[in-house]
C-alpha positions as a Markdown table, in Angstrom:
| # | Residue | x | y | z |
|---|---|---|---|---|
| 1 | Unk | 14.9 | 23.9 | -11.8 |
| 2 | Unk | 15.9 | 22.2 | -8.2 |
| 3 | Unk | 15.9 | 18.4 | -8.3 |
| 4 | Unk | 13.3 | 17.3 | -5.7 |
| 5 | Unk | 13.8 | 15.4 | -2.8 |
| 6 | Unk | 12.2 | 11.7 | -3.4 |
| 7 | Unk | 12.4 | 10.6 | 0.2 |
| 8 | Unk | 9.3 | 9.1 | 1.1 |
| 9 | Unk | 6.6 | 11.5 | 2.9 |
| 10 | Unk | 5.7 | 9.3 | 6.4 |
| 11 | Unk | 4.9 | 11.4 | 8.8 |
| 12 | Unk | 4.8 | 10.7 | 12.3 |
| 13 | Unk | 5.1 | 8.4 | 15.0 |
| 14 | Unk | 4.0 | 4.9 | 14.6 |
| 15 | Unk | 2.7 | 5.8 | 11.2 |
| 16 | Unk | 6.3 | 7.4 | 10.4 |
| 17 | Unk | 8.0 | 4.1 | 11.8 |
| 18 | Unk | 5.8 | 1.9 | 9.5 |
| 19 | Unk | 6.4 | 3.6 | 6.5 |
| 20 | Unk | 10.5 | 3.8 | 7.2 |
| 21 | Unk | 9.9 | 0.2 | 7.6 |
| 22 | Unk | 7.9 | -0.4 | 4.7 |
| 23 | Unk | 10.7 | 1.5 | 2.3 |
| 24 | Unk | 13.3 | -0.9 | 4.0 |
| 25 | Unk | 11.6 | -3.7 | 2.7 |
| 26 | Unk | 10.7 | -2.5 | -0.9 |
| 27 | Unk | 14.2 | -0.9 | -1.6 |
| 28 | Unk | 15.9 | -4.2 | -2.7 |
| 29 | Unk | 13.3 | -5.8 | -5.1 |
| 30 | Unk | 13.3 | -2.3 | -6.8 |
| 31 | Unk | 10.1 | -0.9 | -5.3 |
| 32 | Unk | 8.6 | 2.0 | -3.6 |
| 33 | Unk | 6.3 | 1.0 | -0.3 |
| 34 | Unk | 3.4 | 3.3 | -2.6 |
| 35 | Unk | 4.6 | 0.9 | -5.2 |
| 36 | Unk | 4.5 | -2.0 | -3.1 |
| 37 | Unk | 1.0 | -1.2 | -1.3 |
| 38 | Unk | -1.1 | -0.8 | -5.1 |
| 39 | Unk | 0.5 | -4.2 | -6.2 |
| 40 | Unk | 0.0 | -6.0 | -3.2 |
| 41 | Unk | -4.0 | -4.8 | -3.6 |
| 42 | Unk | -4.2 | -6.8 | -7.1 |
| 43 | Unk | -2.6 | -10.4 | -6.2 |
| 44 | Unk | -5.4 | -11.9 | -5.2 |
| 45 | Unk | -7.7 | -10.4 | -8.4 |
| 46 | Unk | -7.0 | -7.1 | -11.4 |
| 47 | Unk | -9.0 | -4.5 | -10.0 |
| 48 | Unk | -9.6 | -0.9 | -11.1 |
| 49 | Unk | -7.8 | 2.1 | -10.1 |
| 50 | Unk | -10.9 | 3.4 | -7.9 |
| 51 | Unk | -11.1 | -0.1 | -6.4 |
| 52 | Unk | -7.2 | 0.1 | -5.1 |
| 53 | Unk | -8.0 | 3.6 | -3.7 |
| 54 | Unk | -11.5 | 2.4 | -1.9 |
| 55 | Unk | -9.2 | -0.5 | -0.4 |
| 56 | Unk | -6.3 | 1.3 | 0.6 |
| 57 | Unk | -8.5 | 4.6 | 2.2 |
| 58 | Unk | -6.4 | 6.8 | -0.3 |
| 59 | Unk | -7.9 | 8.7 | -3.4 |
| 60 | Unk | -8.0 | 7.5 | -7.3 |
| 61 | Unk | -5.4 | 10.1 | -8.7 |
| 62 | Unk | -2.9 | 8.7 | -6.0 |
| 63 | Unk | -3.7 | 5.2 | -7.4 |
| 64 | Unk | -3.3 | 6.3 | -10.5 |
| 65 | Unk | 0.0 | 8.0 | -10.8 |
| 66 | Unk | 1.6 | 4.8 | -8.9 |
| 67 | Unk | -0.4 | 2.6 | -11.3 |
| 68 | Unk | 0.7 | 4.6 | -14.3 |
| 69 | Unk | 4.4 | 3.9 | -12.9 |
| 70 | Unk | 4.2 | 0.3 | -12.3 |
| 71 | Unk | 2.6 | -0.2 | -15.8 |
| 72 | Unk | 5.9 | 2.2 | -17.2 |
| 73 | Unk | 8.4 | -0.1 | -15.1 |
| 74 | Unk | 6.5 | -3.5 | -16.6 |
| 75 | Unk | 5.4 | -4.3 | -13.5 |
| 76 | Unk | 2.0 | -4.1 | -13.8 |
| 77 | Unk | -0.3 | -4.0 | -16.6 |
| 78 | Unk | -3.9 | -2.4 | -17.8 |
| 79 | Unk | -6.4 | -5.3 | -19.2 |
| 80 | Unk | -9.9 | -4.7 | -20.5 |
| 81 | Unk | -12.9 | -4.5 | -18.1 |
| 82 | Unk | -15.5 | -6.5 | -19.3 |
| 83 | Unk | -18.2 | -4.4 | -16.5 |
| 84 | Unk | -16.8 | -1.2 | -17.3 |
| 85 | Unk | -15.4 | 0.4 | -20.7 |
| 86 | Unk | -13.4 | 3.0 | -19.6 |
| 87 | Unk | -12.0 | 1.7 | -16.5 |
| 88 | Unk | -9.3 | -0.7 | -17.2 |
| 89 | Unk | -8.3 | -3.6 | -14.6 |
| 90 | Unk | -4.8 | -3.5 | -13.3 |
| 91 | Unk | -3.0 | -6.6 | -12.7 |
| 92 | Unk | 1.1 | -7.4 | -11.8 |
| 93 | Unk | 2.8 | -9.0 | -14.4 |
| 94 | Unk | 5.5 | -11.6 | -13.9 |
| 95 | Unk | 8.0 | -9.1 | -13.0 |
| 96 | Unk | 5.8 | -7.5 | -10.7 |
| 97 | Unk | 4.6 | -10.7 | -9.0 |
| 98 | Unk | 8.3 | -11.5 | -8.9 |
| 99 | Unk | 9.1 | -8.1 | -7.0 |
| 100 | Unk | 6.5 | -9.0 | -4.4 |
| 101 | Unk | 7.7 | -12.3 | -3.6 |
| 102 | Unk | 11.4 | -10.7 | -3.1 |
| 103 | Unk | 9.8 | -8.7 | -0.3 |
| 104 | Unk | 8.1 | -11.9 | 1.2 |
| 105 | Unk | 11.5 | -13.2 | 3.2 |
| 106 | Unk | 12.1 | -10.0 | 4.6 |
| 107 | Unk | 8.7 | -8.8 | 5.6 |
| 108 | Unk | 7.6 | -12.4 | 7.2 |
| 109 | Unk | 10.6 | -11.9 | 9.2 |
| 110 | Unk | 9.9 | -8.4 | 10.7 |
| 111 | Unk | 6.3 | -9.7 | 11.9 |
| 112 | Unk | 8.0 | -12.6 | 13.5 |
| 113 | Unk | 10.3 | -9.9 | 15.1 |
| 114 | Unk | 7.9 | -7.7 | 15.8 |
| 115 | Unk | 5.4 | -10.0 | 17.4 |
| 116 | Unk | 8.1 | -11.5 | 19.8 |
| 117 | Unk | 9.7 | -7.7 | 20.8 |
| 118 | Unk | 5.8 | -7.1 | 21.5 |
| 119 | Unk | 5.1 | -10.2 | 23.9 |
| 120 | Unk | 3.6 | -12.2 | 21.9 |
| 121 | Unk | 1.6 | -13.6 | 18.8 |
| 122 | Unk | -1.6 | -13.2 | 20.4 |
| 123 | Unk | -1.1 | -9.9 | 22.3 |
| 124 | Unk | 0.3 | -8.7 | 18.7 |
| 125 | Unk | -2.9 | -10.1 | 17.4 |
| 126 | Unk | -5.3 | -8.0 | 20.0 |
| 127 | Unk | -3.5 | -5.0 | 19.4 |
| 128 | Unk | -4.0 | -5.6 | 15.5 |
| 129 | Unk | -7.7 | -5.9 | 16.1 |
| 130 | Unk | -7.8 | -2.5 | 18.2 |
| 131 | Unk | -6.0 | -0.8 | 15.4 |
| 132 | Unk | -8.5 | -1.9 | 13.0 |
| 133 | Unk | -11.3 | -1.0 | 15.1 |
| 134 | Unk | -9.7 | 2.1 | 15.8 |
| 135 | Unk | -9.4 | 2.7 | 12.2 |
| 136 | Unk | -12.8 | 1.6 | 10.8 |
| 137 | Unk | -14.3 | 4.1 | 13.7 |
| 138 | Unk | -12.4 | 6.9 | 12.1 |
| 139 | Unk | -13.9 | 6.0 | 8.4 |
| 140 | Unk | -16.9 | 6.0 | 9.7 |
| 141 | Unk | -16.7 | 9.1 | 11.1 |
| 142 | Unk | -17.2 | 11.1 | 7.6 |
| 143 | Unk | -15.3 | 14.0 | 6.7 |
| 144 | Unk | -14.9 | 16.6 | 9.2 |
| 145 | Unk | -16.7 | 19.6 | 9.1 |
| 146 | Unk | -15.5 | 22.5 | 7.3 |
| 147 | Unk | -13.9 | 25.4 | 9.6 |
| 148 | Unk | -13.0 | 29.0 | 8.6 |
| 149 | Unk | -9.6 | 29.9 | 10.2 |
């Protein structure tokens, strides 16, 4: 059986550069940017698997499998769901919270790089907002329509 390559899948352009990045910055607290993206959707509140997918644009099974993996590495955990029985909550544990904070330093100070090699804070700002417009246009676009080849 050939050992697979675990390198991250980024694609791309800006969307390849931003993925590099976000690797950089998860390596040394012992995380995976995937890893890093489905705690960093439960800090504020435990929420279910479908929840993190609906918030982060990506489907349930990918949710899932990194979930399952963080709750395998102890740094998340499953609790009960008192609106749904089957559908568990995840939450970070200590460890996991602990992780996250690790990448805090680093990542404040790439923005604050980032915002001054772009101009400013408020240029940075405008082009978040046309990003997010960009991107909220696209969802609402709907699937695209099925073609034969």
């Amino acid at each position: 059986m050939r050992k697979r390559n675990r390198r991250p899948v980024c694609g791309r352009g800006l969307s390849a550069t931003g993925c590099r990045r976000a690797e950089e910055l998860a390596r040394p607290a012992g995380l995976t940017a995937a890893r890093w993206q489905v705690l960093g959707a439960v800090l504020r509140e435990p929420l279910p698997v479908s929840g993190v997918a609906r918030a982060m644009g990506i489907t349930r099974q990918s949710v899932q499998r990194v979930a399952d993996l963080l709750v395998a590495h102890g740094l998340a955990e499953y609790r009960p769901n008192p609106a749904h029985r089957r559908a568990k909550l995840l939450a970070p544990t200590g460890a996991g919270l602990a992780a996250v904070s690790r990448i805090d330093p680093g990542h404040a100070a790439l923005a604050d790089r980032l915002a001054e090699a772009y101009g400013s804070e408020e240029e940075l700002a405008v082009a978040v907002q046309a990003l997010e417009r960009l991107s909220k246009a696209l969802g609402e676009l709907g699937d695209p329509p099925v073609t034969e080849p």
